[in-house]
One Martini backbone bead per residue (centre of mass of N, CA, C, O) as a GRO file, in nm:
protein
  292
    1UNK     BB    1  16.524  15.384  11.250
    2UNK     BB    2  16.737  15.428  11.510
    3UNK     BB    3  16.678  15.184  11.801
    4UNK     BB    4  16.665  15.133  12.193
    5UNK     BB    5  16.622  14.932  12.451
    6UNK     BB    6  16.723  14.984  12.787
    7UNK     BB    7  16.450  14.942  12.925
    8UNK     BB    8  16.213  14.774  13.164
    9UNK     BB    9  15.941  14.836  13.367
   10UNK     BB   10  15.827  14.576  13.426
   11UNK     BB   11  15.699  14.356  13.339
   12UNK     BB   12  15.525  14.258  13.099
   13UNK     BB   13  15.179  14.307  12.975
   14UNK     BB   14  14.948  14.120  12.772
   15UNK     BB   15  14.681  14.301  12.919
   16UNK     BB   16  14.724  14.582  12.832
   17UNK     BB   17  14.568  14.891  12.786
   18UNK     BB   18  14.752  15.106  12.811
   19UNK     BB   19  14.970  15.337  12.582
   20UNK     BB   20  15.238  15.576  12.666
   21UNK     BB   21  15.354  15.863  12.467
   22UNK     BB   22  15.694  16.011  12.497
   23UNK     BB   23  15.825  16.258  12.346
   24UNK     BB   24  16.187  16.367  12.397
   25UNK     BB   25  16.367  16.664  12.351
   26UNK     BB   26  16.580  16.808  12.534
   27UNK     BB   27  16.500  16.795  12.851
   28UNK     BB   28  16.336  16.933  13.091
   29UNK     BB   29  16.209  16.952  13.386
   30UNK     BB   30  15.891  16.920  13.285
   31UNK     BB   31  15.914  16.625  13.268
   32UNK     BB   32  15.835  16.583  13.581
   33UNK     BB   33  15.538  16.686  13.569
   34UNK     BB   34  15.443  16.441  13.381
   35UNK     BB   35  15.541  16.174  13.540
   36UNK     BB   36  15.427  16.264  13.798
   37UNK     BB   37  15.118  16.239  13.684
   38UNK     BB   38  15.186  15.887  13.626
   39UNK     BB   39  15.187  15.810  13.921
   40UNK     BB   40  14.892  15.970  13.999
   41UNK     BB   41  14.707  15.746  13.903
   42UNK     BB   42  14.392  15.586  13.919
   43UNK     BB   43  14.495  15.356  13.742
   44UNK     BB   44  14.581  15.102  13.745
   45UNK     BB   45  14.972  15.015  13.707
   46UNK     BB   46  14.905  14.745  13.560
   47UNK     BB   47  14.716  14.855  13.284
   48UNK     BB   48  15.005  15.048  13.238
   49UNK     BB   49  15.249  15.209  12.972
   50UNK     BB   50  15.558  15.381  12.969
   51UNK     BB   51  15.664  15.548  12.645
   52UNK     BB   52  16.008  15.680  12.610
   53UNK     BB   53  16.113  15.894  12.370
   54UNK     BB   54  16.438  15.953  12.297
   55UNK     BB   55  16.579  16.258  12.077
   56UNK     BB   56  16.894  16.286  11.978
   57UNK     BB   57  17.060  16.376  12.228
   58UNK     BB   58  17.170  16.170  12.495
   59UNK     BB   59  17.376  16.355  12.671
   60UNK     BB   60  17.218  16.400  12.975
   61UNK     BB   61  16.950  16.276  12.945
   62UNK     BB   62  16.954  15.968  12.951
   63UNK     BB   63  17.050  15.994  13.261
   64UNK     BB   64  16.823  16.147  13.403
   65UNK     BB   65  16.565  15.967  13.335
   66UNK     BB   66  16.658  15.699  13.517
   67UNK     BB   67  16.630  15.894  13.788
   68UNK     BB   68  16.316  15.831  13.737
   69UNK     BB   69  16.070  15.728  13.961
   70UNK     BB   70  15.891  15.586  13.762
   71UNK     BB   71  16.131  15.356  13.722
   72UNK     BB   72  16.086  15.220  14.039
   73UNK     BB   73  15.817  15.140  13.990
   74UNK     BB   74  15.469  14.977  13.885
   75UNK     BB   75  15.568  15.077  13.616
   76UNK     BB   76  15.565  15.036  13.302
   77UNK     BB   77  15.889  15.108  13.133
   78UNK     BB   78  16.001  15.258  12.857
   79UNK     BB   79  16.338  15.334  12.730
   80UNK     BB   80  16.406  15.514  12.447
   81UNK     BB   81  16.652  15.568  12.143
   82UNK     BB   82  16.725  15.805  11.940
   83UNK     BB   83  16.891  16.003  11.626
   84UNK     BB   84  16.671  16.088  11.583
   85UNK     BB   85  16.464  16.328  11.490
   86UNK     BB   86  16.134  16.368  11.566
   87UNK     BB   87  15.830  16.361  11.713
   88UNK     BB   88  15.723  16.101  11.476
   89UNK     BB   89  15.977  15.918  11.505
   90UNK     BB   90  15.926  15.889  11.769
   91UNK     BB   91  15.620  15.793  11.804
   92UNK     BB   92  15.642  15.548  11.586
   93UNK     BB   93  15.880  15.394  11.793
   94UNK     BB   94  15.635  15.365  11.988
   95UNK     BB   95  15.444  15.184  11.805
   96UNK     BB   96  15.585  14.932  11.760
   97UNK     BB   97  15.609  14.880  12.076
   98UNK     BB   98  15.283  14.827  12.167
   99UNK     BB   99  15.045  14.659  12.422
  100UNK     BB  100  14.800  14.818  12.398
  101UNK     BB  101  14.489  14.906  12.306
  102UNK     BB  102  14.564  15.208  12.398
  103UNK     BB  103  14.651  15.558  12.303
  104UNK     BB  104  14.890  15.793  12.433
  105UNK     BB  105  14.945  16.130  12.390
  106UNK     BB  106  15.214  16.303  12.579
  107UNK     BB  107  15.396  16.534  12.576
  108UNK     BB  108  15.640  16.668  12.800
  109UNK     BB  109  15.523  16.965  12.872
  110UNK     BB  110  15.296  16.818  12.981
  111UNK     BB  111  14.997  16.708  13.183
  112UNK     BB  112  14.769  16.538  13.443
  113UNK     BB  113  14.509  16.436  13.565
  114UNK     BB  114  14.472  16.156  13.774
  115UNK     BB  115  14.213  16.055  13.602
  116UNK     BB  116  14.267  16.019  13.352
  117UNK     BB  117  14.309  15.731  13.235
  118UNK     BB  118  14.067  15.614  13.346
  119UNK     BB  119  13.853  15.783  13.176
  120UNK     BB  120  13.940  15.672  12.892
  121UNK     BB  121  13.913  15.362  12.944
  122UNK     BB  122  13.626  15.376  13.003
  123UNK     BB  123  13.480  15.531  12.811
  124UNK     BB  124  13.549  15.339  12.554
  125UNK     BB  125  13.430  15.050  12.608
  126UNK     BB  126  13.610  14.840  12.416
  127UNK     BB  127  13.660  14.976  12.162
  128UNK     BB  128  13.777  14.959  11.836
  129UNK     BB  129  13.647  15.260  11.687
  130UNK     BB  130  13.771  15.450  11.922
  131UNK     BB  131  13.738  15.775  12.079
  132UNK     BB  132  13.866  15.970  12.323
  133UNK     BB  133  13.837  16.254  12.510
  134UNK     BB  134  13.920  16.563  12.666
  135UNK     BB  135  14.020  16.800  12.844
  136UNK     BB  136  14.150  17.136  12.777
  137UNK     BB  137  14.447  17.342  12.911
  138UNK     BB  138  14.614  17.546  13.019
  139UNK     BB  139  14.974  17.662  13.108
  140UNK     BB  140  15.114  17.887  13.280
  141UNK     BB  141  15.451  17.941  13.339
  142UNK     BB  142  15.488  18.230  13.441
  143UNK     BB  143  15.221  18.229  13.654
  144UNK     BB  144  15.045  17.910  13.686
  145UNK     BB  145  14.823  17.922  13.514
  146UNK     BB  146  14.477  17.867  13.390
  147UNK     BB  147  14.385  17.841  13.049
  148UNK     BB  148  14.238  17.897  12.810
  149UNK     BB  149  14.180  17.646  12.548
  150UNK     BB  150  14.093  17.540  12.204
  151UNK     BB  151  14.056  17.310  12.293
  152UNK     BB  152  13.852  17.277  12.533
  153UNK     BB  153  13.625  17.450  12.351
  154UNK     BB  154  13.569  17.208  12.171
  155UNK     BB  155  13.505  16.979  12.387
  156UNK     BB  156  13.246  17.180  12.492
  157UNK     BB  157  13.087  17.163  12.224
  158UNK     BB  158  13.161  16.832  12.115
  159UNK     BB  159  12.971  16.690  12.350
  160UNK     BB  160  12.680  16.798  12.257
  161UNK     BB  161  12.697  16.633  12.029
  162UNK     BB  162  12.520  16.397  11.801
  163UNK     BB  163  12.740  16.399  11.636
  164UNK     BB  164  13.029  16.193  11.472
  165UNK     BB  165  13.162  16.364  11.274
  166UNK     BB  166  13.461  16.466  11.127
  167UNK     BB  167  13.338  16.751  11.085
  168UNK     BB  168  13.242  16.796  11.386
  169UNK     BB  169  13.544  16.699  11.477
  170UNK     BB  170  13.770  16.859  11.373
  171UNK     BB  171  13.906  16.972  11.623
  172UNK     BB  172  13.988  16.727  11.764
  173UNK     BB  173  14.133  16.606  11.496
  174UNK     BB  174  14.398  16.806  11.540
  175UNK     BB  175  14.497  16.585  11.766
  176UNK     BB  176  14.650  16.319  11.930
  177UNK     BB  177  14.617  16.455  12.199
  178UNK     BB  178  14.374  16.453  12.431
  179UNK     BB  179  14.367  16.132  12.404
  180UNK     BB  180  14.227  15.822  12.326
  181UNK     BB  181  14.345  15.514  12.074
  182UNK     BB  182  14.293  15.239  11.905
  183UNK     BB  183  14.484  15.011  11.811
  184UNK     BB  184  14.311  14.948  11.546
  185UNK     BB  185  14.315  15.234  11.411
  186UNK     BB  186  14.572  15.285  11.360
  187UNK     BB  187  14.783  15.045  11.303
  188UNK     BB  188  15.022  15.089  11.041
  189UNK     BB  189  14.981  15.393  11.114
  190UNK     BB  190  15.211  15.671  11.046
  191UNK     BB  191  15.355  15.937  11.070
  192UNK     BB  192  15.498  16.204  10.923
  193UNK     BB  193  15.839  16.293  10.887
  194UNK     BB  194  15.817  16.536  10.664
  195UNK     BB  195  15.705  16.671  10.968
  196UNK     BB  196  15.664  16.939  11.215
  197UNK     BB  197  15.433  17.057  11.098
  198UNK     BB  198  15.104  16.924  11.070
  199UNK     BB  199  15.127  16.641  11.156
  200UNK     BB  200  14.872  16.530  11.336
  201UNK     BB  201  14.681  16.605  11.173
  202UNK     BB  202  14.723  16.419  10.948
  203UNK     BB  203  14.703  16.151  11.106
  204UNK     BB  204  14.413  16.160  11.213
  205UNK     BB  205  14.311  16.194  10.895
  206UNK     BB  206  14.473  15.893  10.832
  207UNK     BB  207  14.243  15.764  11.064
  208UNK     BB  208  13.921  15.864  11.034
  209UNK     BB  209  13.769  15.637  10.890
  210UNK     BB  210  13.831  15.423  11.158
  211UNK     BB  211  13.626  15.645  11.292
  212UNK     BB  212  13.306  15.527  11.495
  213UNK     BB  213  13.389  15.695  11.773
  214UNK     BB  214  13.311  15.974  12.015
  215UNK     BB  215  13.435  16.063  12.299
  216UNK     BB  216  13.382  16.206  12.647
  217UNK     BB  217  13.441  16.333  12.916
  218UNK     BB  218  13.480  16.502  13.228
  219UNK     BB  219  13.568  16.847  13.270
  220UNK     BB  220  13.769  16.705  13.509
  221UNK     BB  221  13.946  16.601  13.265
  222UNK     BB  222  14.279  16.689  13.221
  223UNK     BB  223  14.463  16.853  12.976
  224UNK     BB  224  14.815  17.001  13.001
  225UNK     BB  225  14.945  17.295  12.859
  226UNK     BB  226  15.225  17.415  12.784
  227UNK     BB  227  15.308  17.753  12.826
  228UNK     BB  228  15.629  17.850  12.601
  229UNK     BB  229  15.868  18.058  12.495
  230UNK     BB  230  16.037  17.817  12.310
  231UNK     BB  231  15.864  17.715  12.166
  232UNK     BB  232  15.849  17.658  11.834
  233UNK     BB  233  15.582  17.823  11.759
  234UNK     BB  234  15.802  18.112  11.858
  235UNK     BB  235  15.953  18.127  11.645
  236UNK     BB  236  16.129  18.193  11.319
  237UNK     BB  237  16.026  18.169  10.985
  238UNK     BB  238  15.960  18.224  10.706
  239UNK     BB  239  15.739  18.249  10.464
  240UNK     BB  240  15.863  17.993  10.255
  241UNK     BB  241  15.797  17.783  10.482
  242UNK     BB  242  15.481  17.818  10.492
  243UNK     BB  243  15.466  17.781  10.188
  244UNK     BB  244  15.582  17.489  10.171
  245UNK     BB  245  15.423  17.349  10.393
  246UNK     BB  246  15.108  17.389  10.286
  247UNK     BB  247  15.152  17.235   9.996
  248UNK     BB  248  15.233  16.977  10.120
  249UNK     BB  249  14.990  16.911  10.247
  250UNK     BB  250  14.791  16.941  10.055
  251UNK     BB  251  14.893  16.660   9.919
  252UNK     BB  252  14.851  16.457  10.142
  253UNK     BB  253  14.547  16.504  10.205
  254UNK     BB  254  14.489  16.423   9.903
  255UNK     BB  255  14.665  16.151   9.873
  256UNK     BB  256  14.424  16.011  10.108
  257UNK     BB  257  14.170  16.065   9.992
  258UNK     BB  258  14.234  15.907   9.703
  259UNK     BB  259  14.285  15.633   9.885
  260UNK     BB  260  13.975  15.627  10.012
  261UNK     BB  261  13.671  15.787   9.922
  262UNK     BB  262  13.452  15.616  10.058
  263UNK     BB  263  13.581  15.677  10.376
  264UNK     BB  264  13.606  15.923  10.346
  265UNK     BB  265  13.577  16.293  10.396
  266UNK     BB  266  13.524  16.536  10.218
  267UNK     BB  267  13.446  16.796  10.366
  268UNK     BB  268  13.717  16.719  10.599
  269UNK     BB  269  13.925  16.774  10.408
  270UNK     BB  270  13.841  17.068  10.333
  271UNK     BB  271  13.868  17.175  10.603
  272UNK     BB  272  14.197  17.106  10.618
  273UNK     BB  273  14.285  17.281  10.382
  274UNK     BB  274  14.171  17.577  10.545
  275UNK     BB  275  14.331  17.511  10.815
  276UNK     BB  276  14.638  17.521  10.720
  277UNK     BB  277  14.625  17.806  10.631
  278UNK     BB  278  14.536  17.957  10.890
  279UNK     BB  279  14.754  17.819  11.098
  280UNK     BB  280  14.994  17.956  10.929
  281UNK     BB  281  14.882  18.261  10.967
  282UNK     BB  282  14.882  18.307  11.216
  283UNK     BB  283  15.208  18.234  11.299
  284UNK     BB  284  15.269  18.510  11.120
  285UNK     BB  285  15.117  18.671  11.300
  286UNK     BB  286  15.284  18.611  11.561
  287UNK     BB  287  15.571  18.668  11.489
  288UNK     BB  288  15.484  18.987  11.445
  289UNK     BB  289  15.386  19.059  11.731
  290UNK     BB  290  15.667  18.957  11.868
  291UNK     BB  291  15.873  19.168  11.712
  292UNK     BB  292  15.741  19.428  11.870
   0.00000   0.00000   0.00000
């Protein structure tokens, strides 16, 4: 991938606590509401920092980017740009230079309620072995309302459970974003980019070994989800690529648990590969109530 970090505003900090990750392509409006909601955390402004990768078309969007508050503020911000396309390939490339302790990742056309960050990594309490989720709402574009959403109600679950293995937290595991990630959970590994559709589960999956803890904020900490009329996953795609995409995870799947067998979770794995087939099946079947 080719990057370039064309801003850093302001000096970087070597104790940077979060590191806040945004990829986004073509943007519209909607990144104003996720970024002006990081200008409004109450966690101190130097203790994190917002890295966006602009991927794909660089103009007249990373000119836009620029004119963003976030930028002329006391949050450090980097913009980056790179000519590939694909939210994993934008991830990766801000994965390369983060500072912080914990990774956030943050879609473009969401937002977060105010206390977001300070509650993520109050609760993470300095472990390095540790994810912290959040409450996840709908926000309907149409309507303007919050809708319950499936990781919400997963949260809600989730939250009350004794136990913190990878199968009861599968469905927490199957988003990279609602959540803080210890940067050394990550580690050198790095989303599938090839993949666009079930990335995400993928990724959290190739990291599940080294998480040892789960934690949850309180349900009034909101990461809130755009539901979006143009979203990718609204689109037609015919059924041979839901079909070569379901079986090229499915290997990927298997490729990670036999590379580690005594760590990884192999219910979790079994899961996982029910999920993918499940989540790949509902698509088309929405696809069909779409056209109708």
């Amino acid at each position: 991938i080719r990057a370039w970090i064309f801003g850093c505003h302001p000096q970087c900090n070597s104790a940077m606590k979060l590191s806040v990750i945004i990829p986004t392509y073509m943007p519209g409006a909607y990144i104003n509401e996720c970024l002006d909601s990081l200008c409004a955390q109450t966690l101190d402004h130097h203790d994190f920092e917002v890295i966006i990768v602009l991927n794909g078309p660089k103009e007249p969007f990373y000119e836009q980017l620029q004119t963003q508050p976030i930028l002329k503020g006391d949050i450090s911000v980097k913009l980056l740009y790179s000519e590939e396309k694909g939210v994993s390939r934008a991830r990766n490339t801000a994965l390369d230079v983060v500072q912080g302790d914990y990774v956030c990742f943050i879609d473009d056309d969401d937002f977060v309620s105010p206390d977001y960050l300070e509650q993520l990594y109050a609760m993470a309490d300095g472990r390095d072995d540790c994810i912290v989720a959040s409450n996840v709402k709908g926000y309907d574009e149409e309507t303007s309302n919050e809708v319950d959403d499936y990781l919400g109600l997963s949260f809600e679950q989730c939250r009350h459970f004794t136990s913190t293995s990878p199968l009861r937290m599968h469905a927490i595991l199957s988003s990279s974003c609602c959540k803080t990630i210890s940067l050394s959970v990550i580690g050198a590994r790095r989303f599938n980019t090839a993949f666009w559709l079930g990335e995400d589960a993928l990724f959290m999956a190739s990291i599940s070994d080294r998480i040892k803890c789960v934690k949850f904020t309180s349900p009034q900490t909101i990461y809130y989800r755009r539901l979006r009329a143009e979203s990718a996953l609204r689109r037609h795609y015919p059924i041979s690529f839901f079909a070569k995409n379901v079986f090229s995870l499915w290997r990927q799947y298997i490729d990670i648990y036999l590379s580690d067998m005594q760590n990884y979770s192999f219910p979790f794995f079994v899961n996982r590969l029910m999920a993918v087939a499940k989540s790949h099946l509902n698509i088309l079947k929405s696809q069909k109530t779409h056209r109708l």
